[in-house]
N, C-alpha and C positions, 0 to 999 in steps of 0.2 A: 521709247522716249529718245529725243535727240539730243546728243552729245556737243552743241555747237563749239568748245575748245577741241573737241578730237577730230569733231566730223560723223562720229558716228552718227547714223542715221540715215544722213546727208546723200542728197545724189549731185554730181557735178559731171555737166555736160558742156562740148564747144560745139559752137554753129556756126559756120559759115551761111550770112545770108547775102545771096545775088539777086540783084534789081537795081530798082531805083531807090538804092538807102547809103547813100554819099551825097552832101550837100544839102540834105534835105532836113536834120536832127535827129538823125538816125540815132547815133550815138548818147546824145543828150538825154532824148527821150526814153533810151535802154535803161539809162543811169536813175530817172525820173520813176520809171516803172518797178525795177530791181528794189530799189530803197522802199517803196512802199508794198512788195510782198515779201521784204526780209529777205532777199536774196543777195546774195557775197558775188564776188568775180571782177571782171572786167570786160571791155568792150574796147573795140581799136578798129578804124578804117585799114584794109589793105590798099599796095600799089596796084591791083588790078582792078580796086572798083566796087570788091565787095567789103563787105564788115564781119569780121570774124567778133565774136563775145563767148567768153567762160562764165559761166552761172553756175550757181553750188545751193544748194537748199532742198526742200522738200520737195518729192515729185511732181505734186499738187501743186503748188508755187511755180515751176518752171514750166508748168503746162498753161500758168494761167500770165505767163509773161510773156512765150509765145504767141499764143492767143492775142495777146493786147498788141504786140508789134505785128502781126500777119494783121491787125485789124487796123492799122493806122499807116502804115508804109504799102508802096508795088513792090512786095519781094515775089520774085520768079523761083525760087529754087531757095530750098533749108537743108543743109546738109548735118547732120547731127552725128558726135562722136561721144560715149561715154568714156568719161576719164575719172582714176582716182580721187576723192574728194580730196581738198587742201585742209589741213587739222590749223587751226587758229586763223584761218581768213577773218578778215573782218571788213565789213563794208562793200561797195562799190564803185569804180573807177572808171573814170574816162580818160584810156591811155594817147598817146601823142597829143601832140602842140602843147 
């Protein structure tokens, strides 16, 4: 069972994705997608063009969030980092502007 105050349970991963996901509601849509599989993080355009996002929830969840952005964006390249989960995340963000 998952602990969502602790995290326990929880997997949180960042990805950098490269393509065509700047300009287009990259970001918007990540926040759109997240909130409706229950998934925590954030999401931010970089200066070189890509979109970096932190996602935190069930493995299951981040596979099926994936899934929906490689299914609606030209991403070229997903670069995926497993990170500590965050103990009391709550929600989903759209960082800058």
């Amino acid at each position: 069972m998952k602990d969502a105050a602790t995290g326990a349970g929880l997997t949180r991963l960042r990805f950098i994705f490269k393509g065509r996901v700047q300009h287009v509601g990259f970001r918007y849509t990540a926040y759109y997608f997240s909130r409706g599989l229950y998934v925590t993080g954030w999401v931010d355009n970089l200066p070189d063009g890509s979109v970096a996002m932190e996602a935190q929830g069930a493995p299951m969840q981040l596979q099926k969030l994936l899934s929906r952005l490689k299914g609606q964006f030209e991403i070229d390249h997903v670069s995926v980092e497993k990170l500590e989960p965050v103990p009391h995340e709550r929600g989903f963000r759209v960082r800058g502007y």
